[in-house]
PDB file of N, CA, C and O in Angstrom:
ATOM      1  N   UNK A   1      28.174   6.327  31.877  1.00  0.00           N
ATOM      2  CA  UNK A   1      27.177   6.702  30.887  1.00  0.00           C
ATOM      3  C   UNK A   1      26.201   5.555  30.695  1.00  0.00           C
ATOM      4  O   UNK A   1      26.502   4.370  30.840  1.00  0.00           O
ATOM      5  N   UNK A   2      25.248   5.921  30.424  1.00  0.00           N
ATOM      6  CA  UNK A   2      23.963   4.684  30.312  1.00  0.00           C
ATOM      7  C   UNK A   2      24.040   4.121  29.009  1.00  0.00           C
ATOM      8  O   UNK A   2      24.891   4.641  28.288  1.00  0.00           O
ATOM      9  N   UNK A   3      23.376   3.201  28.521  1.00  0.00           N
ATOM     10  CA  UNK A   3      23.532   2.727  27.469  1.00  0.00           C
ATOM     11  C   UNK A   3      22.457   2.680  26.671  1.00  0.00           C
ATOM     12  O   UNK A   3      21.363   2.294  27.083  1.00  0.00           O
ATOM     13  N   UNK A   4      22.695   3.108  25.334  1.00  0.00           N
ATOM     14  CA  UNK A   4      21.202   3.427  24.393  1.00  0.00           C
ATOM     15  C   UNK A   4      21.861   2.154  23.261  1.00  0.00           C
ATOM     16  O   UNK A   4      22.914   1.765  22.754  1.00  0.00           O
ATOM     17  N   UNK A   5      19.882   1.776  23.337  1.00  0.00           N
ATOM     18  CA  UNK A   5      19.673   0.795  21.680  1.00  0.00           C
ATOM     19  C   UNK A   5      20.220   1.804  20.602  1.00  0.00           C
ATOM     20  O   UNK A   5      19.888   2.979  20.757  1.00  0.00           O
ATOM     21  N   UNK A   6      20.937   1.519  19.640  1.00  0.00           N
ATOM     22  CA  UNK A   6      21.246   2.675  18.795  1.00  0.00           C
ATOM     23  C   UNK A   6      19.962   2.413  17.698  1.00  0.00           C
ATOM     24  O   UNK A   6      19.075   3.215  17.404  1.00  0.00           O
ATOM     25  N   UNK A   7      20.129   1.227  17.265  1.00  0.00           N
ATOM     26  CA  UNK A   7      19.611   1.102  15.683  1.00  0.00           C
ATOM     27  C   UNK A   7      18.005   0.442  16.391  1.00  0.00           C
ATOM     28  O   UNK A   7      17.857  -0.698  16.832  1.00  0.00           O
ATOM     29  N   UNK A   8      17.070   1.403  16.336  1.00  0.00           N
ATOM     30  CA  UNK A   8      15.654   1.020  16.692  1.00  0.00           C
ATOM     31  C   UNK A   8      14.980   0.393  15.699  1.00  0.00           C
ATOM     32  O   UNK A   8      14.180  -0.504  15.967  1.00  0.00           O
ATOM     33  N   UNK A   9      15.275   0.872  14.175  1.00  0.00           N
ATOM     34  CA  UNK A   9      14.324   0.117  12.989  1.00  0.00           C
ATOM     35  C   UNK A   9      15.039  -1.339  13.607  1.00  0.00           C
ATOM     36  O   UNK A   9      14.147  -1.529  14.434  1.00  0.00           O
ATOM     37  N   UNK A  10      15.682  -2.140  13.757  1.00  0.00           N
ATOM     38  CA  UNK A  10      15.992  -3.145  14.337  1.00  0.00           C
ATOM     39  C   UNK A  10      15.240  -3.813  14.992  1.00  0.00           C
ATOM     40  O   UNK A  10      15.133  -5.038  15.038  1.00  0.00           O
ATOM     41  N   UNK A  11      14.587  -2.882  15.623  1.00  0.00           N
ATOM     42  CA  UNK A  11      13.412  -3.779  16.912  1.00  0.00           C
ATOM     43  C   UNK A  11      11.817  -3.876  16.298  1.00  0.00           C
ATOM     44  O   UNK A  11      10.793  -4.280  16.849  1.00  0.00           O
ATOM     45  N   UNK A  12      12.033  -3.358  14.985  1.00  0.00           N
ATOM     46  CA  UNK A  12      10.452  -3.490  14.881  1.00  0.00           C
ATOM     47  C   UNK A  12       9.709  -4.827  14.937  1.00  0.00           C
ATOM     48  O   UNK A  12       9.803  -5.584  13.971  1.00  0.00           O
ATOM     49  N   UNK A  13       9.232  -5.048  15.630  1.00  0.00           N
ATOM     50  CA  UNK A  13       7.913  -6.192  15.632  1.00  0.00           C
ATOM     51  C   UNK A  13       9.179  -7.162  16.849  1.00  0.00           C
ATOM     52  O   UNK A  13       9.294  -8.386  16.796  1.00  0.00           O
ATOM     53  N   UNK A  14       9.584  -6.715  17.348  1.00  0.00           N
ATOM     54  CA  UNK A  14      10.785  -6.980  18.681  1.00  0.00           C
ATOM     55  C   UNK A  14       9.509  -6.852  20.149  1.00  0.00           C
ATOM     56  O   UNK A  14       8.529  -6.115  20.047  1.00  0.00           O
ATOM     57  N   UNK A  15       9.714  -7.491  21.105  1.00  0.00           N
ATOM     58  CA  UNK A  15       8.963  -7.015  22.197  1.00  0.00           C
ATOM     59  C   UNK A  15       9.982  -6.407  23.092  1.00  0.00           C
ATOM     60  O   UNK A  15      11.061  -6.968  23.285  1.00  0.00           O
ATOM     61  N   UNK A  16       9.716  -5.456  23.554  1.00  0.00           N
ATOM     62  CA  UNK A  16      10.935  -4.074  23.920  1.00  0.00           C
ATOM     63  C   UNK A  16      10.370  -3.662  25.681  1.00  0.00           C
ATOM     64  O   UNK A  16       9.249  -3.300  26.039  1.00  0.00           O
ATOM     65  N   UNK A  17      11.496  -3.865  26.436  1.00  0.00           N
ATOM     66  CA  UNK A  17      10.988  -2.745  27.617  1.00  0.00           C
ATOM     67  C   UNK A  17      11.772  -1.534  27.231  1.00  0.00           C
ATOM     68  O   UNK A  17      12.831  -1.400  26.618  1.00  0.00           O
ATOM     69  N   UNK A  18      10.650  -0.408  27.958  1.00  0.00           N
ATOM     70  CA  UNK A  18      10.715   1.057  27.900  1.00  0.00           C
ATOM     71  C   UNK A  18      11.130   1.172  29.336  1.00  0.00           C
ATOM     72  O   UNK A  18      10.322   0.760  30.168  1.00  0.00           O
ATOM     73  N   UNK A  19      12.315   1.692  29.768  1.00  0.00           N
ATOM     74  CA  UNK A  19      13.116   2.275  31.088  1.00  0.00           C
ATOM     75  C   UNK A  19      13.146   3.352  31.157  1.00  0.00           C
ATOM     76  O   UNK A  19      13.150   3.949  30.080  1.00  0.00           O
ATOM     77  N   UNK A  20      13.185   4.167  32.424  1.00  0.00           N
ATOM     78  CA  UNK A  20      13.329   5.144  32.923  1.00  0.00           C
ATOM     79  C   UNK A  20      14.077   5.137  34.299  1.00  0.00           C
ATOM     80  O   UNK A  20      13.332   4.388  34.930  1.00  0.00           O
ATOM     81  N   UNK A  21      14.812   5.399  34.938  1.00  0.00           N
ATOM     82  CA  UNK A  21      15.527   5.557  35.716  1.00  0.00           C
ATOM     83  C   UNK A  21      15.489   3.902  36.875  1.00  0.00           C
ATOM     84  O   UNK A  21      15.239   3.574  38.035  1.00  0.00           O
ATOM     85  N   UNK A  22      15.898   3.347  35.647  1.00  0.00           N
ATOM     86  CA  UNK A  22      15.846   1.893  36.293  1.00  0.00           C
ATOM     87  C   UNK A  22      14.463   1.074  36.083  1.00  0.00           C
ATOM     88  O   UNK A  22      14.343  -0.144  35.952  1.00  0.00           O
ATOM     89  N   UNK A  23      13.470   2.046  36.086  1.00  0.00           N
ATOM     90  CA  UNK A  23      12.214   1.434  36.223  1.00  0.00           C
ATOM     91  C   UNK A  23      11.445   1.352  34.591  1.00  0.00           C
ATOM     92  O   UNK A  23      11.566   2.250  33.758  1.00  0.00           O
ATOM     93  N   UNK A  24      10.747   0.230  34.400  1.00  0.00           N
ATOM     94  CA  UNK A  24      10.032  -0.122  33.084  1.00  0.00           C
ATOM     95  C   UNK A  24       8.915   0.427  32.884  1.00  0.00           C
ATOM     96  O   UNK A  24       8.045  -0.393  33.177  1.00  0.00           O
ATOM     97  N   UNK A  25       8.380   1.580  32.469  1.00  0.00           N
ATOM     98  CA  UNK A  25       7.899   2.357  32.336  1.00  0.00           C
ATOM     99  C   UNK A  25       6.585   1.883  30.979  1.00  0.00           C
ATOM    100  O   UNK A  25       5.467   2.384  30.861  1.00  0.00           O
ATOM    101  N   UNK A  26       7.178   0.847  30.159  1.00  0.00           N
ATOM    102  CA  UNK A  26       6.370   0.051  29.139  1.00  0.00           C
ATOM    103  C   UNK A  26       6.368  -0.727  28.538  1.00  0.00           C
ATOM    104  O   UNK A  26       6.889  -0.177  27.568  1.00  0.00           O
ATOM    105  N   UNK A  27       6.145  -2.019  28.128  1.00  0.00           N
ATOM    106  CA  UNK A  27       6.479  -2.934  27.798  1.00  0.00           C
ATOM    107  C   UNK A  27       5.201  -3.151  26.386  1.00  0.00           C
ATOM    108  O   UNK A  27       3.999  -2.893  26.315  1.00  0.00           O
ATOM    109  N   UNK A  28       6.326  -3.817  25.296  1.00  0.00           N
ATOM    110  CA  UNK A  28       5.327  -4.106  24.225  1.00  0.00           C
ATOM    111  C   UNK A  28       6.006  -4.014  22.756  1.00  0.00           C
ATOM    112  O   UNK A  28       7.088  -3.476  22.522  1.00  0.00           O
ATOM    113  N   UNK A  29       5.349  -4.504  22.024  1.00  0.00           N
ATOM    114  CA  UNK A  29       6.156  -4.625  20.756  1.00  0.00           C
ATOM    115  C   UNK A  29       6.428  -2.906  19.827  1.00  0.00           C
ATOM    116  O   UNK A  29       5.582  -2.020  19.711  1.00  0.00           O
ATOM    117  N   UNK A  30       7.578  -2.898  19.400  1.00  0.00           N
ATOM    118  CA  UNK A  30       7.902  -2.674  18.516  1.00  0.00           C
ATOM    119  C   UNK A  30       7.267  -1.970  17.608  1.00  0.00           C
ATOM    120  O   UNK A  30       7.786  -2.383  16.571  1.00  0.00           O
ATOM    121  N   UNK A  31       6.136  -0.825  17.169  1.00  0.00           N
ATOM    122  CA  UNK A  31       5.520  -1.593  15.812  1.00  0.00           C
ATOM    123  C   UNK A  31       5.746  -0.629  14.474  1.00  0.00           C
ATOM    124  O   UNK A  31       5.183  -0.732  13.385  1.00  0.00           O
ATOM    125  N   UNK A  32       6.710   0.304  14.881  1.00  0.00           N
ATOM    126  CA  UNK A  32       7.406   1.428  13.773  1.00  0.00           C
ATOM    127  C   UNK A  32       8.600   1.967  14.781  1.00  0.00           C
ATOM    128  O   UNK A  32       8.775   1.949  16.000  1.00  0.00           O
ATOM    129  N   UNK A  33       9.451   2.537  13.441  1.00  0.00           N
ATOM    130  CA  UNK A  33      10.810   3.210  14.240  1.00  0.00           C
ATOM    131  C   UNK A  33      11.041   4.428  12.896  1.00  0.00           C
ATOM    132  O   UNK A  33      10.525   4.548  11.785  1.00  0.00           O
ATOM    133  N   UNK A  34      12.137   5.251  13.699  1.00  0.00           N
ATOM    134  CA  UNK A  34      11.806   6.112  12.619  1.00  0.00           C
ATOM    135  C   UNK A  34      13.583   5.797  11.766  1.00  0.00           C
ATOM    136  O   UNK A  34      14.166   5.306  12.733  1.00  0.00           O
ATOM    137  N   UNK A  35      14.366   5.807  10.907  1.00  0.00           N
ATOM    138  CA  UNK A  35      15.930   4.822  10.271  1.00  0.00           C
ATOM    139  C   UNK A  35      16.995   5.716  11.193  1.00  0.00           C
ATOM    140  O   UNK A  35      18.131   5.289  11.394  1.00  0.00           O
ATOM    141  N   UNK A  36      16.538   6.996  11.739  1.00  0.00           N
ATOM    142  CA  UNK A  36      17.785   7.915  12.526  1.00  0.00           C
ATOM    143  C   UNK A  36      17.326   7.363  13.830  1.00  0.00           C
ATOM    144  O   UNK A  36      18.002   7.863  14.729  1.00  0.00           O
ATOM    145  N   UNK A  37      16.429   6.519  14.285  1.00  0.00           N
ATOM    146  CA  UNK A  37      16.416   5.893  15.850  1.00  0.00           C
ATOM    147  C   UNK A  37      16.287   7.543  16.598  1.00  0.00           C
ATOM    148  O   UNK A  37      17.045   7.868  17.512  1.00  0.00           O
ATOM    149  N   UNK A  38      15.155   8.532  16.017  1.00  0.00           N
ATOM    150  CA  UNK A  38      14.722   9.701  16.774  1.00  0.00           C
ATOM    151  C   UNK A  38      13.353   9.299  17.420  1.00  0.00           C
ATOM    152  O   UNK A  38      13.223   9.853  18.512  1.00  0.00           O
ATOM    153  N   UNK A  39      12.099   8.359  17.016  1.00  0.00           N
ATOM    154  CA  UNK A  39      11.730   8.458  17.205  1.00  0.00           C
ATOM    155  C   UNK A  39      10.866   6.502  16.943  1.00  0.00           C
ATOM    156  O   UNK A  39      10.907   5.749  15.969  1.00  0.00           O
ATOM    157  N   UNK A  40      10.341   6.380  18.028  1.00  0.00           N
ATOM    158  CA  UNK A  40       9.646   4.754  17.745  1.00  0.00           C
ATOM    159  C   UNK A  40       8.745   4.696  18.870  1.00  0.00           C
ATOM    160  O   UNK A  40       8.684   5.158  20.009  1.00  0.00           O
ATOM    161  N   UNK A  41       7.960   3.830  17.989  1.00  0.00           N
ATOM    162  CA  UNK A  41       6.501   3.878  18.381  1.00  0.00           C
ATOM    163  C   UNK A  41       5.903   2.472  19.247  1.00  0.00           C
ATOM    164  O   UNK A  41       5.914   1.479  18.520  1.00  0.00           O
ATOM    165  N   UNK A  42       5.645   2.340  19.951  1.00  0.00           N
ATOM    166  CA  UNK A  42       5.112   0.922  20.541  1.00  0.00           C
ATOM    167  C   UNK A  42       3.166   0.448  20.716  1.00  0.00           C
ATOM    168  O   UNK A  42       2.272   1.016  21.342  1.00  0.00           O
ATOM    169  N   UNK A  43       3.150  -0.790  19.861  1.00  0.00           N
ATOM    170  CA  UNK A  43       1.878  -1.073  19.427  1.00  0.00           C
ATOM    171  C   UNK A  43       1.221  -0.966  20.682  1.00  0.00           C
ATOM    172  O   UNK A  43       1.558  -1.019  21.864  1.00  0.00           O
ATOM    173  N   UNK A  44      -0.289  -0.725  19.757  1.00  0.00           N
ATOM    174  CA  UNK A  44      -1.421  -0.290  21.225  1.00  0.00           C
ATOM    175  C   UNK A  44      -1.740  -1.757  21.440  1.00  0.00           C
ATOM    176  O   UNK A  44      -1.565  -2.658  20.619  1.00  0.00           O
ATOM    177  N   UNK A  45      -2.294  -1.875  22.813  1.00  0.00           N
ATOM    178  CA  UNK A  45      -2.439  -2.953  23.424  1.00  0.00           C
ATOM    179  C   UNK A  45      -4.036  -3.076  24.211  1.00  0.00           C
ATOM    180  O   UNK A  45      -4.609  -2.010  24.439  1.00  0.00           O
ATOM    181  N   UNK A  46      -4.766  -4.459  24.634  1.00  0.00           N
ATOM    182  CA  UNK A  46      -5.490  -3.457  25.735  1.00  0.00           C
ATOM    183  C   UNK A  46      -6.005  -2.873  26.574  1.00  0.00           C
ATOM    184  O   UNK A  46      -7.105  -2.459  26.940  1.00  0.00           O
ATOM    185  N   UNK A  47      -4.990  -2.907  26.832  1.00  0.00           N
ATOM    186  CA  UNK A  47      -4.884  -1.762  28.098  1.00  0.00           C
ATOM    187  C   UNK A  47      -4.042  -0.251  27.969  1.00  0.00           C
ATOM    188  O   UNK A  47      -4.107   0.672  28.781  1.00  0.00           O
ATOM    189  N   UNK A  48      -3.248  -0.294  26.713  1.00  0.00           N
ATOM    190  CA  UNK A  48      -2.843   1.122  26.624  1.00  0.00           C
ATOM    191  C   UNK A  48      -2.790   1.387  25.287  1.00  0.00           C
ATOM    192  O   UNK A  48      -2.828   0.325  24.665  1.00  0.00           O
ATOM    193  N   UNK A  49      -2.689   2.745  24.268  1.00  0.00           N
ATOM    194  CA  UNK A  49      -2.517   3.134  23.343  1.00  0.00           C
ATOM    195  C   UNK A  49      -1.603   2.805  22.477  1.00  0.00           C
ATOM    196  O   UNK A  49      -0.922   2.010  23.125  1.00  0.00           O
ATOM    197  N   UNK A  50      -1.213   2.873  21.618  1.00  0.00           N
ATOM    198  CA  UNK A  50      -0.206   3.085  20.736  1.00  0.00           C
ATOM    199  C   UNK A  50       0.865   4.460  21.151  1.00  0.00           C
ATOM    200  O   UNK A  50       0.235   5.518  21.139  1.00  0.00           O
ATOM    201  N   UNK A  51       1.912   4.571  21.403  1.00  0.00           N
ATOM    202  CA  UNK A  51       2.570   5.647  22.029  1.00  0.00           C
ATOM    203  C   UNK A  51       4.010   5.919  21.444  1.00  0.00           C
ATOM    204  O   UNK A  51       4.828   5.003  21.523  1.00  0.00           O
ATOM    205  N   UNK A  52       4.254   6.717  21.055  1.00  0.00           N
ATOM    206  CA  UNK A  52       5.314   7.410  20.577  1.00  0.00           C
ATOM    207  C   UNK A  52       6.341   7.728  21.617  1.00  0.00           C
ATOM    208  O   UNK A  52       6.103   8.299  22.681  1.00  0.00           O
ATOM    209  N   UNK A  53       7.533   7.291  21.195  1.00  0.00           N
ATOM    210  CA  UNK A  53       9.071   7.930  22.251  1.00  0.00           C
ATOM    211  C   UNK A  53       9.535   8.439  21.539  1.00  0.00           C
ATOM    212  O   UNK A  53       9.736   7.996  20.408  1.00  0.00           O
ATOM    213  N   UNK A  54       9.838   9.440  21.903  1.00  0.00           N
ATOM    214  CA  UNK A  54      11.125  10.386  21.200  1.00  0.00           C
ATOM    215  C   UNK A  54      12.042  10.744  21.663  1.00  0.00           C
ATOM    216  O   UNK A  54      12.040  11.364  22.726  1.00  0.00           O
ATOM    217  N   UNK A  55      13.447  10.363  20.775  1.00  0.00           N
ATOM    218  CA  UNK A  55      14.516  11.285  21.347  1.00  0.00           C
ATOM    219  C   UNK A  55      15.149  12.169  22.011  1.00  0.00           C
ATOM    220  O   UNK A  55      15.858  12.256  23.013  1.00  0.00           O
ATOM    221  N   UNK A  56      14.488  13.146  20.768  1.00  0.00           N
ATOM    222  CA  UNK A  56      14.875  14.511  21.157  1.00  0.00           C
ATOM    223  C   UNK A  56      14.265  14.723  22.672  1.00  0.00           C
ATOM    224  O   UNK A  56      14.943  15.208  23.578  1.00  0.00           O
ATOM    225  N   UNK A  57      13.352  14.441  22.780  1.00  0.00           N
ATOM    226  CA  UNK A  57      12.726  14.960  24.109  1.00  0.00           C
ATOM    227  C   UNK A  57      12.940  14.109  25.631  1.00  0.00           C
ATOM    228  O   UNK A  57      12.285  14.149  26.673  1.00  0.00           O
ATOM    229  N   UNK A  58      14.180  13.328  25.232  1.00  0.00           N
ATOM    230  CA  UNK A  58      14.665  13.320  26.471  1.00  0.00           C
ATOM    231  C   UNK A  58      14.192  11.429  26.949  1.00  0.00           C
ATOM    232  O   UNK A  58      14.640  10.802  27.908  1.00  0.00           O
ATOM    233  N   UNK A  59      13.433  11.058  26.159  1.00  0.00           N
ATOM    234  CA  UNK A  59      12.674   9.588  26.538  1.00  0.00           C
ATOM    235  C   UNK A  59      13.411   8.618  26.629  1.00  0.00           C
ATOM    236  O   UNK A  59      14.543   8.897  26.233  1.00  0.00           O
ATOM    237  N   UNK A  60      13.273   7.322  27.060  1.00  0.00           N
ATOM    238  CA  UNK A  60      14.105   5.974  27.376  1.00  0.00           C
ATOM    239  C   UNK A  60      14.423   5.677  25.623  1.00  0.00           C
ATOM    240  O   UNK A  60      13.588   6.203  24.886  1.00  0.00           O
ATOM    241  N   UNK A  61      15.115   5.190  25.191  1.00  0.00           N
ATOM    242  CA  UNK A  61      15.341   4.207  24.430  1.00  0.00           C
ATOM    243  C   UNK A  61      14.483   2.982  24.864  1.00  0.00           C
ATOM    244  O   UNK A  61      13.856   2.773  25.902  1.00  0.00           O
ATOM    245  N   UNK A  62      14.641   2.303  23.836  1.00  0.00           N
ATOM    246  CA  UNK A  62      13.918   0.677  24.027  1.00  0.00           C
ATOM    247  C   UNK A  62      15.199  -0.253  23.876  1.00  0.00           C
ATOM    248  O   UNK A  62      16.209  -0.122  23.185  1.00  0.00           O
ATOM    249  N   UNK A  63      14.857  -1.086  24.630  1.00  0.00           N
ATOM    250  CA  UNK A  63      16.045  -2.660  24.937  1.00  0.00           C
ATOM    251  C   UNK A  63      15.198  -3.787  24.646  1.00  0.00           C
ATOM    252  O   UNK A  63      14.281  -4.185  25.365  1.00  0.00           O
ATOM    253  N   UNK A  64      15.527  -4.229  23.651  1.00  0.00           N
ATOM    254  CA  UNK A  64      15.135  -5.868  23.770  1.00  0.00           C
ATOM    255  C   UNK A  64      14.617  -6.768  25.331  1.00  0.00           C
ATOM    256  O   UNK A  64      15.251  -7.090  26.336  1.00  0.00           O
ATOM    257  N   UNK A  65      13.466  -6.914  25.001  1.00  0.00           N
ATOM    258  CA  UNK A  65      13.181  -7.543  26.519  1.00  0.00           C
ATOM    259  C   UNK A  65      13.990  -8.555  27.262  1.00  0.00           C
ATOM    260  O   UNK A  65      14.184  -8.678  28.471  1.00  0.00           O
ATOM    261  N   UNK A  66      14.526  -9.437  25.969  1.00  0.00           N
ATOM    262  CA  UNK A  66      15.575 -10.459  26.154  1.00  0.00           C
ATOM    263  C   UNK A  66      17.164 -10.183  26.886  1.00  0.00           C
ATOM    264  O   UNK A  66      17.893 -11.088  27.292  1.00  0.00           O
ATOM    265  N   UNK A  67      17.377  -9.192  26.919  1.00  0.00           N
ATOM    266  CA  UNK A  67      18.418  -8.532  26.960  1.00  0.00           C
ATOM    267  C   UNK A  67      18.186  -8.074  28.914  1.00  0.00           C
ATOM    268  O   UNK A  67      17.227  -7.636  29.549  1.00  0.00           O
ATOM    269  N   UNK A  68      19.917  -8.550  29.379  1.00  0.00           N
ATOM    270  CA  UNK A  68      19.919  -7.658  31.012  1.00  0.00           C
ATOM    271  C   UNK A  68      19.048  -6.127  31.129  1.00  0.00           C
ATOM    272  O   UNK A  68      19.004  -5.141  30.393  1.00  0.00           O
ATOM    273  N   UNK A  69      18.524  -6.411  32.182  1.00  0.00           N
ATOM    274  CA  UNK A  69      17.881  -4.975  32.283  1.00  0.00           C
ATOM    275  C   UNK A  69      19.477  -3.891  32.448  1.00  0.00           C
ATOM    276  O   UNK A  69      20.634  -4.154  32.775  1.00  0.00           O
ATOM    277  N   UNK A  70      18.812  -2.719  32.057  1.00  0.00           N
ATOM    278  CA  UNK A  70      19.706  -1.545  31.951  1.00  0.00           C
ATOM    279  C   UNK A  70      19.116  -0.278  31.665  1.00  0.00           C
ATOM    280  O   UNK A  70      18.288  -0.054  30.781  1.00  0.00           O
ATOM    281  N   UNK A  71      19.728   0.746  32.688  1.00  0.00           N
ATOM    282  CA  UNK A  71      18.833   1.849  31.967  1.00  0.00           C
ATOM    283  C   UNK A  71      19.414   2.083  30.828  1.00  0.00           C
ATOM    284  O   UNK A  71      20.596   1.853  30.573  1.00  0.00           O
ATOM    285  N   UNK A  72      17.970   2.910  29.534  1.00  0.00           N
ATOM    286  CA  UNK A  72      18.600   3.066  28.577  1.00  0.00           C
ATOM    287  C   UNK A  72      17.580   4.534  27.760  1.00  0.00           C
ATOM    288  O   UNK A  72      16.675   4.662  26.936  1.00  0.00           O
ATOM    289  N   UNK A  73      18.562   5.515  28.747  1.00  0.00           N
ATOM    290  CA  UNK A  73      18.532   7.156  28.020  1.00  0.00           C
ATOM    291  C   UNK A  73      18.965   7.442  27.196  1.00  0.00           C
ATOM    292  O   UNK A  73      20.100   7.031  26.952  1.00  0.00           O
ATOM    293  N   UNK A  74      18.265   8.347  26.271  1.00  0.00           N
ATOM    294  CA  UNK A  74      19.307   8.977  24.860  1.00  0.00           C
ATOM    295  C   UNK A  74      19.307  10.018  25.748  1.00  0.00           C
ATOM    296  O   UNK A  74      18.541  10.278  26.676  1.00  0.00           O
ATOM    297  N   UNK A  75      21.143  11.076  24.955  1.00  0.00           N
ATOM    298  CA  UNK A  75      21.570  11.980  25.759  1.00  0.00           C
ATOM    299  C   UNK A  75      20.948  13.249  25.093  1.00  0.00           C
ATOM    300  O   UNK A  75      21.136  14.361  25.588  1.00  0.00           O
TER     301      UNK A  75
END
């Protein structure tokens, strides 16, 4: 089984990679989470938007950048 960040309000203002099947899909801070870790948001940058992950719909979790790479799916 892969391993998910559980507690995302945790990472706010954290710089986080976004994984997907091994691969980092986004990198960037933190800059809202939602307290059930359904849904967190990563600050716009620029070169990309402000962007929402969600849970429910299947998206990477976020990992501390500091942290071994790993994929990290919610189920």
């Amino acid at each position: 089984m892969l391993r998910q960040y559980i507690h995302w309000r945790r990472l706010i203002g954290e710089s986080v990679e976004i994984r997907q099947h091994g691969q980092i899909i986004r990198t960037g801070t933190v800059d809202d989470a939602m307290a059930d870790s359904t849904a967190l948001w990563i600050a716009g940058d620029a070169t990309q938007p402000r962007t929402v992950y969600e849970a429910a719909l299947g998206q990477p979790a976020a990992e501390p950048a500091d942290r071994p790479a790993a994929d990290a799916l919610t189920s």
